[in-house]
N, C-alpha and C positions, 0 to 999 in steps of 0.2 A: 073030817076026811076030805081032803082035795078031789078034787073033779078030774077026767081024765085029762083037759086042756089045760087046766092049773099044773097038772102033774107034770106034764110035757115038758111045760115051758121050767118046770123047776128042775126036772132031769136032763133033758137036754139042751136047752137053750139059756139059762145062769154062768151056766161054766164059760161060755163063749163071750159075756160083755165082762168089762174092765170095772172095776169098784162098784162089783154089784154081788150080794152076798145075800146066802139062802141061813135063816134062825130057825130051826124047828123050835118052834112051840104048840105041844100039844092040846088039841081040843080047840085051837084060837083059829078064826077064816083066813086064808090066806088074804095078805095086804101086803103091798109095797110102803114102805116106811121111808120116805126120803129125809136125810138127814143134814144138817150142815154139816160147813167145814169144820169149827165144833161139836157135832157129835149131839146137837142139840135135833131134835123133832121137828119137820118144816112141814109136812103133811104125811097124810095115810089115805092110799088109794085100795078100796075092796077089788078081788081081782077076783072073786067066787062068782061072777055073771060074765066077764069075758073069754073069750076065745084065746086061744094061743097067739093066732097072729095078731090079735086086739093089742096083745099083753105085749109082743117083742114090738109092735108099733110106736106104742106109749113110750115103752122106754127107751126107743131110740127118737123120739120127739125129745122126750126131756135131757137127751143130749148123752146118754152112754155110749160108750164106742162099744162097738161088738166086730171081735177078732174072729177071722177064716177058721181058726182052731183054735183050742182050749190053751196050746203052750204059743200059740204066737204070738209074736211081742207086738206091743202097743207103740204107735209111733209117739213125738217125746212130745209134740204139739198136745195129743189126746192123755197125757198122763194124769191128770187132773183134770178130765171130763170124771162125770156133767161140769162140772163148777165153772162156772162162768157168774161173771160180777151183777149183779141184781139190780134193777136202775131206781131202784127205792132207796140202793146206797148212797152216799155222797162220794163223791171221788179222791175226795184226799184224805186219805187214810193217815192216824197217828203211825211215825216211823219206831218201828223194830226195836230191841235193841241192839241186832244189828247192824242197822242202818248207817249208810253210809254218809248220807247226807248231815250237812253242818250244823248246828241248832240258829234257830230261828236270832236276829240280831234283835235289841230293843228298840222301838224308834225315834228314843233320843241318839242313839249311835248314825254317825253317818261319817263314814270312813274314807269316803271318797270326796269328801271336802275339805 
């Protein structure tokens, strides 16, 4: 059973951030499950010992926007918040397929000589 502070923030304050989603599963403690852009597990935060305003804290540190109302729109900078680039990453990402950019030349080619 959620707590009256857990219960809050999942009735009224869920509906107000941007790519943030309530799963009932029964019997299980309430936890925030942050996921990647994949859809893969990044961490699970216990939420059964904070407070409401603990909880809308955290999750506007880890970077969710939260809209004036439930149908206000999201500006286009915040559409994919949280997400932001990880610095564990490297920065050159393998391109797309559909990427625009040319493929890499060999460097026996040299074209400009």
């Amino acid at each position: 059973p959620l707590c009256p502070q857990v219960k809050a923030f999942v009735t009224q304050d869920i509906p107000l951030y941007h790519n943030l989603e309530m799963k009932h599963m029964p019997g299980a403690d309430p936890e925030l499950v942050l996921l990647s852009h994949r859809y893969e597990e990044v961490e699970r935060i216990p939420l059964s010992d904070m407070t409401r305003e603990e909880i809308n804290q955290l999750v506007q540190e880890l970077g969710f926007y939260r809209k004036e109302t439930p149908d206000a729109p999201v500006p286009e900078e915040f559409q994919l918040a949280p997400a932001r680039p990880l610095p564990s990453l490297p920065l050159l990402q393998a391109p797309t397929a559909d990427s625009k950019t040319p493929p890499e030349r060999d460097e026996g080619e040299h074209p400009d000589l």
